[in-house]
C-alpha positions as CSV (number, residue, x, y, z in Angstrom):
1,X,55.6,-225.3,234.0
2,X,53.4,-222.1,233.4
3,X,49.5,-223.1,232.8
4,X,49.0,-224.1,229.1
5,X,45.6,-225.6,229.9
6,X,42.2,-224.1,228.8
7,X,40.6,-222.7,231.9
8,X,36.8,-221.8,232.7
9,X,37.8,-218.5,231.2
10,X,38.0,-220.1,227.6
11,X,34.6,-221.8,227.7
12,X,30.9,-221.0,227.2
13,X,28.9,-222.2,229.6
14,X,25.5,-220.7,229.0
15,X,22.6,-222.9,229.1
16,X,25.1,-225.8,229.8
17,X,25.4,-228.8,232.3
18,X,28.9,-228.2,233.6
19,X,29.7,-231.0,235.7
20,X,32.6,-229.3,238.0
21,X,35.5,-231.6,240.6
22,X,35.7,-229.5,243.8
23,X,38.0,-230.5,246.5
24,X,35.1,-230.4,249.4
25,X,37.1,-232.9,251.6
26,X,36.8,-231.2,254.6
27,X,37.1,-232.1,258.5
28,X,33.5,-232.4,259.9
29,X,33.1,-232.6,263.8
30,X,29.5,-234.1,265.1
31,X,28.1,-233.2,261.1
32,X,29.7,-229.7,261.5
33,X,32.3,-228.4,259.0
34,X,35.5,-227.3,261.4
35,X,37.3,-225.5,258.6
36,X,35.9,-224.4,255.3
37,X,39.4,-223.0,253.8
38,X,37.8,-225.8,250.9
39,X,34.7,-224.6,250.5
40,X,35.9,-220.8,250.1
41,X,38.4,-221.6,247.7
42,X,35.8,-223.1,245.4
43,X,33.4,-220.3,245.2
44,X,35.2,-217.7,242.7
45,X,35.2,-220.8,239.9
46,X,31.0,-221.8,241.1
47,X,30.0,-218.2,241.0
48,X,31.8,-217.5,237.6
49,X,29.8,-220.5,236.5
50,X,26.7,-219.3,237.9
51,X,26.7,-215.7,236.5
52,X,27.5,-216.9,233.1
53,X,24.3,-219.1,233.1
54,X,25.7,-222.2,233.3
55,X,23.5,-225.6,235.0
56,X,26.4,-226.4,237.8
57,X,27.0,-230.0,239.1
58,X,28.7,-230.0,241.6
59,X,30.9,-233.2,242.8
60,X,33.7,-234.1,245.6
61,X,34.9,-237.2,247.8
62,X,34.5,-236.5,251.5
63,X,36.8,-238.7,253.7
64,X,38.2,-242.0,253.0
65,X,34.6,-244.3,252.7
66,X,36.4,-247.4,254.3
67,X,33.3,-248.8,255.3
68,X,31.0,-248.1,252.6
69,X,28.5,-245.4,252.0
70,X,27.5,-243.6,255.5
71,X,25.9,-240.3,256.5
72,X,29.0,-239.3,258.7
73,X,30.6,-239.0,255.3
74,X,27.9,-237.6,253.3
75,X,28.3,-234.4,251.6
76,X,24.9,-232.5,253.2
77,X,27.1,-230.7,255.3
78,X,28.7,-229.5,252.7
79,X,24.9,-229.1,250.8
80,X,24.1,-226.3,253.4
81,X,27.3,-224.5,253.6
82,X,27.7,-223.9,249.8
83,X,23.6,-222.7,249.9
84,X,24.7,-219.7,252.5
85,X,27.8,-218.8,251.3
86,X,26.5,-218.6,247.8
87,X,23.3,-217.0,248.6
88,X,20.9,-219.5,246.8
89,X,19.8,-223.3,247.6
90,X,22.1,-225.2,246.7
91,X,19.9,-229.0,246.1
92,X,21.6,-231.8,247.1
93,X,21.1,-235.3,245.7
94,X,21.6,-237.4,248.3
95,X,21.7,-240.8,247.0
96,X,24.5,-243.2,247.5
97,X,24.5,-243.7,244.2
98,X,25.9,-240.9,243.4
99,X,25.1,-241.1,239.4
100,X,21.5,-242.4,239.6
101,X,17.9,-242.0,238.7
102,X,17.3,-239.0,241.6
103,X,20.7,-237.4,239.8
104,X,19.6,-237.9,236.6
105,X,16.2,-236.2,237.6
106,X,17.9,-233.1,239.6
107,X,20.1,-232.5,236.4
108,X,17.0,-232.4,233.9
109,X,14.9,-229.9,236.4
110,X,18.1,-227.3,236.5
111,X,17.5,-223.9,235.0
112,X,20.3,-221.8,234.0
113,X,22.4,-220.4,237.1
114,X,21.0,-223.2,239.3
115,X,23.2,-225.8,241.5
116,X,23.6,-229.4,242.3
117,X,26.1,-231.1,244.7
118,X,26.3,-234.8,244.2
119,X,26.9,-237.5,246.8
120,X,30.2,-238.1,248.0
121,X,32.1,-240.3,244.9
122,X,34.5,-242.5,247.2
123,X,30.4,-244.1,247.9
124,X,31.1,-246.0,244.5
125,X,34.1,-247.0,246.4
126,X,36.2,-249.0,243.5
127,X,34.4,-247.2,240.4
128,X,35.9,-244.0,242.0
129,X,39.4,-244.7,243.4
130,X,40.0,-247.4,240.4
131,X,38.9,-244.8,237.7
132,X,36.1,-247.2,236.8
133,X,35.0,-246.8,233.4
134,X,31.1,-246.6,233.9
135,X,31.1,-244.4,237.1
136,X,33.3,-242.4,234.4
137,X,30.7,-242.6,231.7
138,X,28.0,-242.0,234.3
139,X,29.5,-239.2,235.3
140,X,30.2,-237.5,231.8
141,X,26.4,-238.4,231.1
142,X,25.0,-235.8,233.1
143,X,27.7,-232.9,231.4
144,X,28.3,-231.2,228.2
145,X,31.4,-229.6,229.7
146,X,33.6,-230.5,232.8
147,X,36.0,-228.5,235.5
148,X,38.4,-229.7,236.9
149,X,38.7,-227.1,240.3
150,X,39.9,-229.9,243.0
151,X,44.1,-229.4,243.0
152,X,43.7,-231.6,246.5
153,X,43.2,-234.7,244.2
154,X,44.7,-234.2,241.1
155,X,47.3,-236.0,241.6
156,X,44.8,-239.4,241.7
157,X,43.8,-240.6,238.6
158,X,40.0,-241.4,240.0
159,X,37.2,-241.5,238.0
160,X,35.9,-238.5,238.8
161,X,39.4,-236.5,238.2
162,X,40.1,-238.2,235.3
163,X,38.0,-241.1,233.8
164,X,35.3,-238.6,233.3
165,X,37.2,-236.4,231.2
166,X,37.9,-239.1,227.8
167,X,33.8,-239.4,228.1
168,X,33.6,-236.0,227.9
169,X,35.8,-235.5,224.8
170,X,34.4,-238.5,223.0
171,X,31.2,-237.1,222.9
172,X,32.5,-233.3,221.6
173,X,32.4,-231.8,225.0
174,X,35.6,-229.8,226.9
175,X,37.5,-230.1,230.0
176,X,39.3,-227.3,231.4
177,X,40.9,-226.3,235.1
178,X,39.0,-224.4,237.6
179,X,40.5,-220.4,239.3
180,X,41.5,-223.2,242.1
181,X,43.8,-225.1,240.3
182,X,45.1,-222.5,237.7
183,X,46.4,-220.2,241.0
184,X,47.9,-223.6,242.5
185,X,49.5,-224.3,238.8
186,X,51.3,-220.9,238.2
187,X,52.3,-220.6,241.8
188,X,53.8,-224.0,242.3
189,X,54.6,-224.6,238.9
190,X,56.9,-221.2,238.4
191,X,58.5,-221.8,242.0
192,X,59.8,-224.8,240.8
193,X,60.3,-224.2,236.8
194,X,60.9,-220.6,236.7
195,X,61.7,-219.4,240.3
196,X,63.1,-215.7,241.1
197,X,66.2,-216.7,242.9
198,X,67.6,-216.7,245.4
199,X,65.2,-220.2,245.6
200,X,64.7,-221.3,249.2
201,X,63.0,-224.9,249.8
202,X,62.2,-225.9,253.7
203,X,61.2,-229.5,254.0
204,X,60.2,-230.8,257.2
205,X,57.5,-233.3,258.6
206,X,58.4,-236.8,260.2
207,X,59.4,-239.1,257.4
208,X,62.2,-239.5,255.2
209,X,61.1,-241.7,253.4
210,X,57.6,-239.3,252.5
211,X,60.2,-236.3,250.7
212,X,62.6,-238.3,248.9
213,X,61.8,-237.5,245.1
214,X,61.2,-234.2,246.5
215,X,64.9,-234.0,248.3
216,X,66.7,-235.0,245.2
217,X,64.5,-232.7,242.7
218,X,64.4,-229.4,244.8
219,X,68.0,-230.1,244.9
220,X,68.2,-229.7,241.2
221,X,66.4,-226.4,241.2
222,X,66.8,-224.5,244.4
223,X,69.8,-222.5,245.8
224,X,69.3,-223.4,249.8
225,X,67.6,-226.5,251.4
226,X,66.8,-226.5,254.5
227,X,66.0,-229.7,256.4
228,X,64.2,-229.4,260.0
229,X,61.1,-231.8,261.4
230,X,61.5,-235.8,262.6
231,X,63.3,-236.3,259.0
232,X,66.5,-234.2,260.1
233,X,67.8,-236.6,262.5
234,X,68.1,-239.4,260.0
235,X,70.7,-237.0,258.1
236,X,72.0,-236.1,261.6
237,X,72.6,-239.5,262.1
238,X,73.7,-240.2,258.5
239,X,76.7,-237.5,259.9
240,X,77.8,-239.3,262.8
241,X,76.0,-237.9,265.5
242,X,74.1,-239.1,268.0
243,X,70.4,-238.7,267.6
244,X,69.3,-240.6,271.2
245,X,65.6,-241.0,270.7
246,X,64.9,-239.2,268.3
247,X,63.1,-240.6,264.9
248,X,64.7,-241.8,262.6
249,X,64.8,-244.3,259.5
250,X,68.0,-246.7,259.1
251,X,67.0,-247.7,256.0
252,X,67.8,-244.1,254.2
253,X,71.0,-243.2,255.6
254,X,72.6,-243.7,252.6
255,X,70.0,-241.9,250.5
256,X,70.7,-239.0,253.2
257,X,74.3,-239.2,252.8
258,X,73.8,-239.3,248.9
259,X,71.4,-236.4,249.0
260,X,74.5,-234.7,251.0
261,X,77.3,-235.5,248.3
262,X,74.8,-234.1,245.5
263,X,74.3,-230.7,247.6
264,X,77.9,-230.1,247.7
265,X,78.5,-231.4,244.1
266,X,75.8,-229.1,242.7
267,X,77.3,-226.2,244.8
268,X,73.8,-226.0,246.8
269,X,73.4,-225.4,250.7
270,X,72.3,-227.9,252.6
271,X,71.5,-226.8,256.3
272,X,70.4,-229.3,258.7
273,X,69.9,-228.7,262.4
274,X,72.6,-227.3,264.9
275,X,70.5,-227.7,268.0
276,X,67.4,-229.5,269.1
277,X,64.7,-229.1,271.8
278,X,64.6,-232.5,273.8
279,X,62.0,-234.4,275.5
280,X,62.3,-237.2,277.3
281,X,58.8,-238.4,277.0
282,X,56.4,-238.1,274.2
283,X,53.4,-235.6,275.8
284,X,50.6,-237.6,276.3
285,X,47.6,-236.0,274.9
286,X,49.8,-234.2,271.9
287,X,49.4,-230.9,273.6
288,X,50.2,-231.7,277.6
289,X,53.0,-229.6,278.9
290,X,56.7,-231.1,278.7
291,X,59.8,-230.1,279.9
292,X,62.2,-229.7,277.2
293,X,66.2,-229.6,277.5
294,X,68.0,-227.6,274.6
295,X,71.1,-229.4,272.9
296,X,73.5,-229.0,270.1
297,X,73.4,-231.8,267.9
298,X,77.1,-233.2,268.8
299,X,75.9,-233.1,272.8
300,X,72.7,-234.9,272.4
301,X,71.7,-237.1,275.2
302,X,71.3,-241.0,274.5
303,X,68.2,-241.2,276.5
304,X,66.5,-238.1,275.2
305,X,64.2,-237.4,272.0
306,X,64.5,-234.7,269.6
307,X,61.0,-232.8,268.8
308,X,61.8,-229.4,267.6
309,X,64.5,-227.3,266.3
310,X,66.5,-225.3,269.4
311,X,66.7,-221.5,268.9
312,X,70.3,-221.4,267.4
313,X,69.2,-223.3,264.3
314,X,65.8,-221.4,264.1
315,X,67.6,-218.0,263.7
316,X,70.1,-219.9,261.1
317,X,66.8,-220.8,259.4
318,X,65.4,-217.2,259.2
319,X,68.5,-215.7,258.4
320,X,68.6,-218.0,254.8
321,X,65.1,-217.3,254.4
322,X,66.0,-212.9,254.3
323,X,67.8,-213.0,251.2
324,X,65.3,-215.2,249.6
325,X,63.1,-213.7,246.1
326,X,61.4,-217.6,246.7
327,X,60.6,-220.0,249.4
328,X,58.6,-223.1,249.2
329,X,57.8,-224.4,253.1
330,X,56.7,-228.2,252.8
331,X,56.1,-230.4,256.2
332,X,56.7,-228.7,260.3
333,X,59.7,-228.3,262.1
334,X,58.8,-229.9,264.8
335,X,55.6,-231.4,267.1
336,X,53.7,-228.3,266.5
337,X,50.7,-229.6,268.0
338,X,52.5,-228.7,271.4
339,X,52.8,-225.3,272.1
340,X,56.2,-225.8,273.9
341,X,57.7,-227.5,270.9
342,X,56.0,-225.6,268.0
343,X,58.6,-222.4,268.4
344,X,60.7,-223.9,265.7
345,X,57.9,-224.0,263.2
346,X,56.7,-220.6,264.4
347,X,59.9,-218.8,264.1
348,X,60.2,-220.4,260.4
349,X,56.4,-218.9,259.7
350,X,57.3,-215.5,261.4
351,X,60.5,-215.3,259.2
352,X,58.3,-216.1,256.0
353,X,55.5,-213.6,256.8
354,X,58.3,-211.0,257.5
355,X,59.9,-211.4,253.8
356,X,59.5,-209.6,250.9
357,X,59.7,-213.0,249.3
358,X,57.0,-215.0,247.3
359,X,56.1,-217.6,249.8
360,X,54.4,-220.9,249.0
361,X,52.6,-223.6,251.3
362,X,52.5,-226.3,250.5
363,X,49.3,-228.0,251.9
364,X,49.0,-230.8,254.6
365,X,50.7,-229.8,258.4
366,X,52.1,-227.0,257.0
367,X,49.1,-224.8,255.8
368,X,48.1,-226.2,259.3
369,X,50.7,-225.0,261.1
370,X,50.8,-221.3,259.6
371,X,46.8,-221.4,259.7
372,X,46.7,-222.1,263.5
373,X,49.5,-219.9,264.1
374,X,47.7,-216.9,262.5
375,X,51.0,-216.0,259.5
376,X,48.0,-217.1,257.1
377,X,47.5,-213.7,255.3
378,X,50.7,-213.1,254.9
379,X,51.7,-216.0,253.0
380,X,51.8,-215.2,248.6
381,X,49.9,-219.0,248.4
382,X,49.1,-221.7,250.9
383,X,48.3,-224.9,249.0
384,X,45.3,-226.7,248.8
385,X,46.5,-229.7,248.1
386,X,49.1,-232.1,250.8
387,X,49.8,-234.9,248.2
388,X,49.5,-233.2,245.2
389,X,51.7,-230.1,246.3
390,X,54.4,-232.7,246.9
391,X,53.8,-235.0,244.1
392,X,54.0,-231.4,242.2
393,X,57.5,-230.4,243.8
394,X,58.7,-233.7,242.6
395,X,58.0,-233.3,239.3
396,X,55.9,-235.5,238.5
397,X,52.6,-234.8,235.9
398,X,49.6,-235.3,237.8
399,X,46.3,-237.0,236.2
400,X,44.3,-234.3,236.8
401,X,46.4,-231.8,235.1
402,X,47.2,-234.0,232.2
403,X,43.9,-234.8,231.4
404,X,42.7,-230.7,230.6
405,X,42.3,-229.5,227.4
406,X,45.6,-227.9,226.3
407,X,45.1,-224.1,224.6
């Protein structure tokens, strides 16, 4: 699914309001921003904006807004990080509002080149996360043109991502995708629609249940699939073995054994685990030391809990990633939070910086995982987006791609 969407490289922005969707959901600690991978990522599309003249309004959620608007969710955090990293004040409309008089007012003073960032929209609570038609309108109001550069929330059809855009077109205006999204769009998009095989998919993380449109599809496409993380022991289980503690969710072992009878119908590789690191008590905080007992999976303990790949099936792992023109990594291998059981995970990352393969993040625990355990720069792409990475290995159209202008 190659990019056939216009893009801030087919518009003219001069001496127009372009209203642009960033994905500034980022973790704040005591009103400080923790890690601005976010903010960074939005800059080339702002400062393309900028030097072709355009007046930039600037809008993200922040959070989840369970209990209404609050200034530990605010965006001024963001406000003051965007002003420094782009080298110019960045003014900040800080009513909960979001759409308002002081918005209106900020939007009318704007030269060309000049910024706004609005409040946080999950403050309309509803409006927002319903894809309320006057938030929408409201929105649209204060553009000619709008950008849609936040791939972290595309896959929500929220008023800001989506409702926006038909007020947009109704009143002559265009919406296009942002450098952000387009880069997420080719990588993802040719992985899974056009990939240079051999086409290796890793899927871990805890839950079943959380992959399984993205089990069957990458399936369809890939040549290997590899299966590690909490999810593993349900197909381990689905086998006949015993899993002891591990987890595990009885309600999909026939969707695992399923999933197993269309790898081997399909002629694809299925590899699961052949060994496991075992606990038997969950470290308590995540990162407290714990004394772990390697087993192969037919030799596995009753009382014991499987939290990490052992070493036999992490070298199985890197092996099928050597050959591989393609990898897509989706969701840990293990706890990685604990150093003692985060070698699986590791020796997965070191294996994918040590390829000649394009290698693609997807977002969530993962980009996490190889952030924290510095393989960063040597990954081709490292998602943006958790949910939408997913939703996009599944198949599935998301809102906030359907909704650009097509070229």
């Amino acid at each position: 699914m190659g990019l056939n969407k216009k893009s801030v490289d087919d518009i003219n922005a001069k001496g127009k309001r372009v209203l642009v969707r960033c994905d500034f959901n980022v973790p704040l600690k005591n009103g400080e921003i923790t890690d601005e991978t976010r903010i960074v990522a939005a800059l080339p599309t702002i400062q393309k904006l900028i030097n072709d003249g355009g007046k930039v309004i600037l809008c993200s959620h922040l959070g989840k807004v369970k209990e209404g608007p609050n200034e530990k969710e605010s965006l001024a955090p963001v406000a003051k990080r965007l002003s420094e990293k782009l080298g110019k004040e960045v003014v900040f409309v800080s009513d909960y509002n979001v759409t308002g008089e002081a918005a209106t007012k900020a939007v009318e003073a704007m030269k060309e080149g000049d910024v706004v960032l609005l409040q946080n929209t999950r403050f309309r609570g509803k409006e927002e996360t319903k894809n309320g038609e006057e938030f929408s309108k409201e929105l649209a109001d204060l553009a000619d043109l709008y950008v849609c550069d936040a791939f972290g929330s595309s896959h929500r059809a929220h008023a800001s991502v989506e409702g926006v855009t038909k007020f947009i077109t109704a009143k002559g205006g265009e919406n296009v995708v942002g450098y952000l999204m387009q880069k997420e769009i080719n990588f993802l998009g040719n992985a899974v629609e056009n990939p240079v095989r051999p086409f290796v998919a890793i899927l871990g993380g805890a839950k079943v249940a959380d992959k399984l449109n993205v089990i069957s599809n990458l399936l369809e496409k890939c040549d290997t699939l590899i299966i590690g993380g909490g999810m593993a022991y349900t197909f381990l289980k689905a086998q006949g073995y015993e899993i002891g503690n591990s987890l595990v969710d009885n309600e999909k072992l026939d969707y695992c054994k399923e999933m197993m009878e269309k790898a081997e119908k399909l002629g694809k590789k299925l590899l699961l685990p052949v060994d496991s690191a075992t606990i038997t008590q969950f470290p308590n905080p995540i990162d407290a030391p714990v004394e772990v007992e390697v087993y192969g999976v037919a030799d596995m303990p009753a009382d014991r809990e499987g939290c990490d790949i052992g070493p036999k099936t992490a070298e199985l792992y890197a092996d099928a990633v050597k050959s591989a023109k393609t990898v897509v990594w989706n969701g840990p291998m293990g706890v990685f939070e604990n150093p003692t059981l985060a070698k699986g995970t590791i020796a997965v990352a070191k294996a994918l910086a040590e390829t000649d393969a394009t290698t693609i993040i997807g977002g969530g625990d993962s980009a996490a995982a190889v952030n924290q355990l510095g393989f960063g720069e040597k990954m081709s792409h490292i998602s943006t987006g958790g949910g939408a990475s997913l939703e996009f290995l599944e198949g599935k159209v998301l809102p906030g791609v359907a909704a650009a202008d097509d070229k």
